[in-house]
FIZA-544832 format. One record per residue (C-alpha): x, y, z. Coordinates in steps of 0.05 Angstrom, whole numbers, plus 5000, padded with zeros to 4 digits. Layout:
! FIZA-544832
XYZ;...
END
This chain:
! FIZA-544832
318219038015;314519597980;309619558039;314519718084;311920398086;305220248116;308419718163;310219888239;317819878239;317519138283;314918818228;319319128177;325018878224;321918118230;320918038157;327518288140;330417858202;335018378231;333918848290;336319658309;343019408321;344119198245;346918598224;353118188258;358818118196;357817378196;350917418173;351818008125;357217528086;352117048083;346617548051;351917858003;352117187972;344617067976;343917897945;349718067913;354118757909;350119397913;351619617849;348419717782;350419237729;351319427653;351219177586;356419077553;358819577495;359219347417;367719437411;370319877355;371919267303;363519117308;361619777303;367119827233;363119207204;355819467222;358020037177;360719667126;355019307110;352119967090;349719897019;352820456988;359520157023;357919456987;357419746919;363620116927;367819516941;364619096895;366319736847;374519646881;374918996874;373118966791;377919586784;383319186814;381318496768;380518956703;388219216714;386119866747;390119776813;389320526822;382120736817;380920156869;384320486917;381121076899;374620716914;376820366987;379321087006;371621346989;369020727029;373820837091;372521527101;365121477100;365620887149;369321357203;366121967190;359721477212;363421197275;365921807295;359022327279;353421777300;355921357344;353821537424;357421467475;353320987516;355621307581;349021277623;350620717663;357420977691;353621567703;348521257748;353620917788;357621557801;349621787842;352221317883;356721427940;362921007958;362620908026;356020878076;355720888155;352520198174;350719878247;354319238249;356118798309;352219288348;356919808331;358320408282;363320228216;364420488151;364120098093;364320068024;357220167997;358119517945;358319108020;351119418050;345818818044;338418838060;336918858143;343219348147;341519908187;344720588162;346221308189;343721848140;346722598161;346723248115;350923218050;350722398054;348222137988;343221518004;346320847997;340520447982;332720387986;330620488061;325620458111;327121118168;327220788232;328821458274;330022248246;331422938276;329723378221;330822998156;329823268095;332422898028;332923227953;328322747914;329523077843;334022417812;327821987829;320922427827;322323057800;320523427855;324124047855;324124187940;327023867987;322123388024;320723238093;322122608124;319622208192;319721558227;312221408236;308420878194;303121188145;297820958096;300320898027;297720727965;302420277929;302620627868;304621237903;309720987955;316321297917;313221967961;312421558025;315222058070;317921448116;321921168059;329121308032;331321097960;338920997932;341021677900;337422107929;341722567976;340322768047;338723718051;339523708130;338123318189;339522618208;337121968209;337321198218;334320688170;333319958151;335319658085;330919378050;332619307975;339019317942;343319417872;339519297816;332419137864;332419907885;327520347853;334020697819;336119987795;329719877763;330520577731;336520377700;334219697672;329020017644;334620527605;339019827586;332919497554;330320097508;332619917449;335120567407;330920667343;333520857285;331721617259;327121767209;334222057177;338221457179;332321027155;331421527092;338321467082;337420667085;332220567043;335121086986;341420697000;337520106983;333820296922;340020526888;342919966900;339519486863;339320056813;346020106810;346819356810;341819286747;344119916703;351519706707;349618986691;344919266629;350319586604;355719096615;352618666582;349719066518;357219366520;361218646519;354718246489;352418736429;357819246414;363218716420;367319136471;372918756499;372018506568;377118896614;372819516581;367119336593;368119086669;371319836668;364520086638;360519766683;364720046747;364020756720;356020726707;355920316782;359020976811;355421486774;348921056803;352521176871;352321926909;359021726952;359022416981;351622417011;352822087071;359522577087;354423127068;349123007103;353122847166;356823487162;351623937146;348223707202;354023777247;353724497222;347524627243;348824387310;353324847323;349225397297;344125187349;348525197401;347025927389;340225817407;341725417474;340724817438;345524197450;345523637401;348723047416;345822567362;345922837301;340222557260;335522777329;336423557281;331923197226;327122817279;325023497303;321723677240;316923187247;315223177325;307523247332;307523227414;312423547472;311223287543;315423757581;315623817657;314324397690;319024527745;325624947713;322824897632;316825197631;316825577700;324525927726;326125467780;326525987824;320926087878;318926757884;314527167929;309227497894;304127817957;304427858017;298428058074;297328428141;291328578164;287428988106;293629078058;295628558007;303228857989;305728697918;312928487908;316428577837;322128227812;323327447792;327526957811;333527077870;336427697853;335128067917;331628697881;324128897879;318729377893;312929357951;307029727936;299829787957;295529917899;301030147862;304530617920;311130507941;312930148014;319830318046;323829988099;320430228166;313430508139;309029968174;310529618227;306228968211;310828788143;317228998184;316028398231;312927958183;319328028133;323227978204;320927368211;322127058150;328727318152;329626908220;325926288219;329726018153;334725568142;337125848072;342926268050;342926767989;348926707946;350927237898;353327157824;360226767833;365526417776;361125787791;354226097781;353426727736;346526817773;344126967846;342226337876;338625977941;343025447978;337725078024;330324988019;326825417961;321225708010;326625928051;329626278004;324926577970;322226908043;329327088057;330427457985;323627798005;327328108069;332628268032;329028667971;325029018027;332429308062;332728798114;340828728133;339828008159;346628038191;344428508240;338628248255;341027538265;346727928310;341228348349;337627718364;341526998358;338226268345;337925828411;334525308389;330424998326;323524668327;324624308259;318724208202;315123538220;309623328183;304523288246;305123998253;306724218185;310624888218;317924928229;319925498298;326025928321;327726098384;331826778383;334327168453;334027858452;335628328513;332227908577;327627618526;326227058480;322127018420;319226368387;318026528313;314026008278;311625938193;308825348164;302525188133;297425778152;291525278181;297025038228;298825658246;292025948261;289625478307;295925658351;294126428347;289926778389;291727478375;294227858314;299328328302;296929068275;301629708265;305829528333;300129258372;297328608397;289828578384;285327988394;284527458338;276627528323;272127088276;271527548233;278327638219;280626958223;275327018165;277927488125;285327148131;282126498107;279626828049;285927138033;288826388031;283626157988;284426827941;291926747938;290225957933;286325987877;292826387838;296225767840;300226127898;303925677958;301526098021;306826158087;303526388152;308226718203;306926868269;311027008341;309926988414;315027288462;315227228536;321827378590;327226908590;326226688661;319526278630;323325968578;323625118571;324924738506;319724388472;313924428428;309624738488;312625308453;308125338405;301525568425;298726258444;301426568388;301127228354;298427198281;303227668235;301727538165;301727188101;307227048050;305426797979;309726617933;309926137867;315625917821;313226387761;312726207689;318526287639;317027027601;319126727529;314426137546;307326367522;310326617456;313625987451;306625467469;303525897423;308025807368;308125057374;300625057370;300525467308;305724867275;300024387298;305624137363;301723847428;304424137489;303423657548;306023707619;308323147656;310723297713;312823057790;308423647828;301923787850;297423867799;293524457818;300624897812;301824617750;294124717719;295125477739;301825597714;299425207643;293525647646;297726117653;302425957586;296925787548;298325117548;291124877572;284725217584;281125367639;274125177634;276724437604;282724277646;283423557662;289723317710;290522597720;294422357775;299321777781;295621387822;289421447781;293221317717;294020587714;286120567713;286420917649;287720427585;292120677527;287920907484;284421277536;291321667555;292521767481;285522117473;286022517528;293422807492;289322897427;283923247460;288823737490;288424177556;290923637599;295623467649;298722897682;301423057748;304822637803;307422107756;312821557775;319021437725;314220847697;308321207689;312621777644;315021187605;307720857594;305821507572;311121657524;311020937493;303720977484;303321597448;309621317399;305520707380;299321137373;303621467318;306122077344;313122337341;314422437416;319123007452;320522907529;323023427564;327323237632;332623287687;332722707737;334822107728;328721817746;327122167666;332921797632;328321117611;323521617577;328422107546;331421437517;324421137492;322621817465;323721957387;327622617419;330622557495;330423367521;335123417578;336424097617;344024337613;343724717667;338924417727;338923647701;343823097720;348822787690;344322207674;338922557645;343922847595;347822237575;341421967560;337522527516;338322637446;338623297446;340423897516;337524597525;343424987552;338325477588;333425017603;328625437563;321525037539;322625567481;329025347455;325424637442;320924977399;327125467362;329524677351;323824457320;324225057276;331524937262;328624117254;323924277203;329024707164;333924347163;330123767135;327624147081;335324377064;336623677066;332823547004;334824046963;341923886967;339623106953;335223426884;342723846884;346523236887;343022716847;342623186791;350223176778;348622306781;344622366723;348322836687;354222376696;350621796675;348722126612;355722096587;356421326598;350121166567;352721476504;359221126504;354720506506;348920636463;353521096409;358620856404;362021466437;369621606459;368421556540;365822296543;366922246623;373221886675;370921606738;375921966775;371322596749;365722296771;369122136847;372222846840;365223156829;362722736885;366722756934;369123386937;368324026874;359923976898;360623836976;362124506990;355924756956;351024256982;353724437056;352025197039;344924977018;344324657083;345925357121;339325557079;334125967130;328125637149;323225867095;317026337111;311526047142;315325347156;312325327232;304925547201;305124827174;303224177208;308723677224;311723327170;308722517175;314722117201;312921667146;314422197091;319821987047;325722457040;326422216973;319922256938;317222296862;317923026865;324923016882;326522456826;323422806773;326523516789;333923156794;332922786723;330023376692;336123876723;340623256705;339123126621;339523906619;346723966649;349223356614;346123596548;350424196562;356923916575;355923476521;355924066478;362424336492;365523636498;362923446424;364224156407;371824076422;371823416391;369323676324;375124126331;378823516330;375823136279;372222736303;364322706297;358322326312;357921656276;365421606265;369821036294;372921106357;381521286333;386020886381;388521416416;382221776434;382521386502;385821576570;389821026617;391520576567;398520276576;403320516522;397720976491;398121706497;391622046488;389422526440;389223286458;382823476430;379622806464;383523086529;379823716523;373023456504;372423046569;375123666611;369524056573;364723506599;368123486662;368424286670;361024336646;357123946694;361724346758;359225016720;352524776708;352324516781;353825206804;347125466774;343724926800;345125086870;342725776864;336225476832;336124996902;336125516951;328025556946;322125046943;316225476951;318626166915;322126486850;330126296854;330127056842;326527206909;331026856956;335727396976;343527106969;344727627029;341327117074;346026637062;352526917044;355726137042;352926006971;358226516943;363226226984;360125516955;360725676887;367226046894;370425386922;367624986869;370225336810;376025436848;378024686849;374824596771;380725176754;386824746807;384524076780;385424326700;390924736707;395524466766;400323996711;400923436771;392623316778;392723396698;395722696700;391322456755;384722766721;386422706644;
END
């Protein structure tokens, strides 16, 4: 029934077998059977226990319990509970820091409303909205949220708020009449209705015609249920380093088991022991705790910059995002029309100030206008003060901003009349609304009828062509003069001049005439007096250009994609920077199925275009193309006609403050002010936060090494054990957390958004980054080492000598040796002290250690204050002196 736009209303009623009375209840049983409830199904939700084994397969997880379950076999009960507490905790720190709550689909069903007013048996009932069926015929009045998708069969000044399904940021007219539409572009049929959308004044009465999960906002949220979510470039780093040490782990331990049990004879509970403590040194059981909370410490310090994260490895994704596609409506412009000119004859009158806060200058060329200086912009700001339908609202507990309830034209004339001193209560007093010609699209003019004294005025705005071909005089200084050629001229020109701004242009006009001539109707209309012009546009963001520009300069793409018409959006990305003039391209929706993929992805690498009127699909198509093309895609968006494409993109964008619910259960990531520049602060904050990532992975995979080291010698030498796996798990899990969460509060480092973006297929864990940890590692481990053979020399013991019996620690019935004690705490204490020079060494990449002021980051004291501070409770607290050794 997607035709049923371009189809006269009888045959919309025979092929859907009903008629303007509706349905009798008998046959609307029948076609809930045949249809189904109106509702939108949903998939069902993985339950906690599946989500607990999905992380324990993780393969750090594995080689943890594998590690358990030997200490428990070699008679070290203890240390593998030590180990299943490790493997726990990093399982629900997962659950509880990753996992999303897949809300989208209860969010989608609460755009729907509960009950709908539907013609059945001839007569008027209320129902539950699950029961409406296609043929139904429903009532549609202001505030009602539509029910399903419709066909209008009659309406008295319908106008329906199309944002959750095209983006389109004004309320849109609605009629009756059949029109010619192209297919692809029906979803703006004017004659058409869809579920969700919700109804800004006027009434009406449609036909059903689709239903549930066959409405255009069903198909919107299959198309969110089938995405599949990706994993992030993060959490596939994380996976493949998880799976290289692995096997690393896995082949070290069983090198050294069996050289230890094999070559050197050791007995077998002490080697399995070995083998465990090499395993975990192989093993960095506090990364994925680490990473997870330092990222959920940046998020909050990007809340700061109005940035909203709601998936945590979306912070690292940013880094590497080589294309936005942001709408235009709200992110890169206010979302607040404003007037900008306006004309009488020979003056074009300047208006300051954005947005709805009722303050502003008028000036012609550059002089000051005041209330009651010329007559000609009294009545034309009298007029838009009178024929409007809108209502200012000042700043209130619910919105900390003036704001517009009602159509965005209309307020933007009535904030006009207000900045130039009109007091629209006295004016609507002086001269009260009888009657209302509403906006229809024939005319393309809306008209008031106001009395005043024994007279009645008929004030009329709408689209200035319309307007002048009802004029035949003008208005000048308080007089009536005859509406020439030449000046209709010179007004046309104006239109085209404020036209080619990328300004929307209002005509006004008036005729008068004693209330003893007065009679309803549209006869109304004619013989008017031309007043003026009003021109106004929703202006651009003023952090916006700096912001385009600076995602240009980190080699970012900047694409619109957007709902409106694309001449307003070429001008205001003109405008911003975004595109250029001379080159501009804007493809429509309807001409963008004509285009192949690779076509739309060279247009996006070529830059300076724009794709404008775009259904839900068509966003999606886009945004898939350009992922397989290899770039790392961010969609900006608000509807819920957005969520499928927030969900397909690598990062989701949603608005915090103008989008819906939907939009924002379905992003990765919300701007709090709606700003397009607080996408680019993330990508910033991305890209840092990456590159803090891997220096607290060099950070942390040092101390690995250097607690390898010590196992390798009790192996290869012949060695007391120089090193306790409860050290190692001390180290690990908590004495170096602390620091390597300071290193991930690390500034972004200069020039990081002069780069291009990072590949998505760089590895977070490259040769580099091996190298530097091995190198840091022998060099701490040769320097515990010291001290620990140091204080065993002390003891008497020395390199080459056999092991005594008592050098050991946890042996049943043995009590260890003092100085052996104090060479492993030496060991112990000198990879923590070494550890806290490493992470001053970290802090930089690209500069002298010595150059990176600690004043920038004032949590690396803190760090390294915490982590002596547990080295000094650990050794000298007499209770974790029998845990530790």
């Amino acid at each position: 029934m997607e035709k049923a736009a371009s189809q006269p209303i009888e045959k919309v009623f025979e092929e859907l077998q009903t008629t303007a009375n509706g349905l009798t209840s008998e046959e609307a049983k029948l076609r809930l059977k045949k249809y189904g409830y109106n509702k939108l199904t949903e998939r069902r939700q993985l339950p906690f226990i599946h989500k607990f084994i999905k992380n324990l397969k993780d393969l750090f997880g594995i080689l943890l319990l594998v590690a358990a379950i030997l200490s428990y076999i070699s008679g070290s009960p203890e240390l593998a509970v030590i180990i299943l507490g490790v493997v726990f905790v990093n399982i629900f720190v997962s659950i509880f820091q990753e996992s999303r709550a897949e809300k989208a689909m209860e969010t989608l069903k609460s755009w729907m409303p509960e009950y709908a007013k539907v013609m059945r048996d001839g007569e008027l009932k209320k129902i539950s909205v699950r029961e409406i069926v296609p043929g139904d015929v429903i009532l549609l009045e202001e505030g009602d949220r539509v029910p399903a998708d419709a066909r209008l069969i009659e309406t008295f000044d319908l106008w329906t708020n199309n944002v959750p399904l095209t983006g389109e940021s004004e309320p849109q007219p609605r009629q009756a009449e059949t029109v010619k539409t192209v297919e692809k572009a029906y979803l703006y049929s004017p004659n058409l209705v869809f579920m969700s959308t919700s109804v800004a004044k006027g009434q009406g009465k449609a036909v059903v015609y689709a239903t549930g999960m066959g409405t255009q906002f069903g198909r919107i949220a299959s198309l969110t249920q089938t995405i599949q979510e990706e994993d992030s470039p993060l959490q596939k780093e994380i996976g493949l380093m998880a799976k290289y040490d692995f096997f690393i782990a896995l082949a070290v331990g069983a090198v050294f088991f069996l050289a230890s049990f094999l070559f050197l004879k050791v007995p077998l509970g002490t080697s399995i022991f070995f083998m465990i403590g090499v395993m975990v040194c192989c093993v960095p059981e506090g990364l994925q705790v680490t990473v997870s909370s330092a990222l959920a410490i940046n998020v909050l310090k990007m809340v700061k910059q109005n940035v909203l994260v709601k998936r945590l490895s979306a912070v690292q994704t940013l880094g590497s995002v080589t294309v936005i596609c942001t709408d235009k409506t709200g992110t890169i412009t206010k979302g607040e029309m404003t007037v900008n000119k306006l004309w009488v004859k020979d003056r074009v009158i300047e208006v300051s100030g954005l947005g709805y806060m009722p303050v502003g200058d008028f000036t012609i060329d550059g002089e000051p206008l005041k209330l009651g200086e010329t007559k000609s912009l009294d009545k034309l700001l009298e007029i838009a003060a009178l024929c409007n339908g809108a209502k200012v609202d000042p700043p209130s507990d619910r919105n900390r901003n003036w704001s517009v309830i009602g159509d965005p034209t209309d307020g933007a004339l009535l904030v006009a009349a207000l900045k130039y001193g009109q007091v629209i209560d006295e004016i609507v007093n002086e001269k009260p609304t009888i009657d209302i010609l509403p906006f229809s699209f024939e005319r393309k003019r809306m008209s008031t009828v106001h009395e005043y004294k024994d007279e009645v005025w008929v004030y009329t705005k709408g689209a200035p062509r319309s307007i002048l071909d009802l004029c035949n005089r003008m208005y000048v200084e308080g007089k009536e003069e005859a509406l020439t050629k030449e000046t209709e001229d010179w007004i046309e020109a104006r239109i085209h001049e404020f036209a080619n701004e990328g300004l929307r242009v209002i005509a006004m006009a008036y005729r008068h005439m004693p209330k003893a001539e007065y009679k309803k109707g549209d006869d109304l209309e004619k013989e008017l007096v031309f007043v003026g012009l009003a021109a106004m546009r929703d202006p651009p963001r003023t952090e916006v250009k700096d912001a385009v520009l600076k995602a240009q300069q980190a080699g970012i793409k900047t694409v619109i994609i957007t709902g409106d018409y694309g001449p307003t959006a070429q001008v205001i990305a003109q405008e911003v920077g975004i595109v250029e003039k001379q080159c501009c391209q804007v493809i429509r929706g309807v001409d963008l199925d004509e285009l192949g993929d690779q076509a739309i992805v060279d247009e996006v690498k070529k830059g300076n275009v724009i794709f404008a009127r775009v259904a839900p699909e068509q966003k999606l198509r886009i945004v898939k193309v350009l992922k397989q093309s290899g770039e790392v895609v961010a969609v900006t968006g608000d509807g819920a006609n957005d969520a499928p494409s927030l969900k397909e993109a690598n990062i989701g964008v949603a608005m915090g403050a103008s989008g819906t619910d939907v939009a924002r259960e379905a992003a990765d990531i919300v701007l709090l002010n709606d700003s397009f520049a607080s996408i680019v602060k993330a990508v910033e904050s991305g890209r840092a936060i990456y590159e803090n990532i891997r220096k607290f992975i060099v950070y942390v995979f040092a101390h690995n090494w250097a607690e390898l080291i010590p196992f390798v010698l009790y192996a290869a030498l012949g060695f007391p054990l120089p090193l306790l796996v409860v050290h190692v798990l001390a180290i690990d899990l908590a004495i170096d957390v602390i620091p390597s969460l300071a290193l991930s509060r690390e500034p972004p480092e200069p020039g990081i958004m002069e780069e291009p973006p990072r590949s998505i297929k760089e590895r977070l864990f490259t040769r580099k980054v091996l190298f530097r940890s091995v190198f840091i590692g022998v060099i701490i481990a040769a320097g515990a080492m010291i001290g620990c053979l140091s204080a065993w020399a002390e003891g008497g013991w020395y390199i080459g000598m056999p092991v005594p019996s008592d050098w050991v620690w946890g042996k049943e019935g043995v009590i260890p040796n003092q100085y052996y004690l104090k060479g492993i705490t030496m060991t112990f204490a000198g990879i923590v002290v070494a550890q806290a020079g490493n992470v001053l060494a970290s802090r930089t990449s690209k500069q002298s250690m010595f150059k990176a002021n600690i004043a920038h980051n004032k949590w690396i004291i803190w760090g390294i204050t915490a982590q002596l501070s547990i080295l000094a409770v650990i050794i000298y607290v007499p209770l974790l002196q029998q845990v530790f050794g």
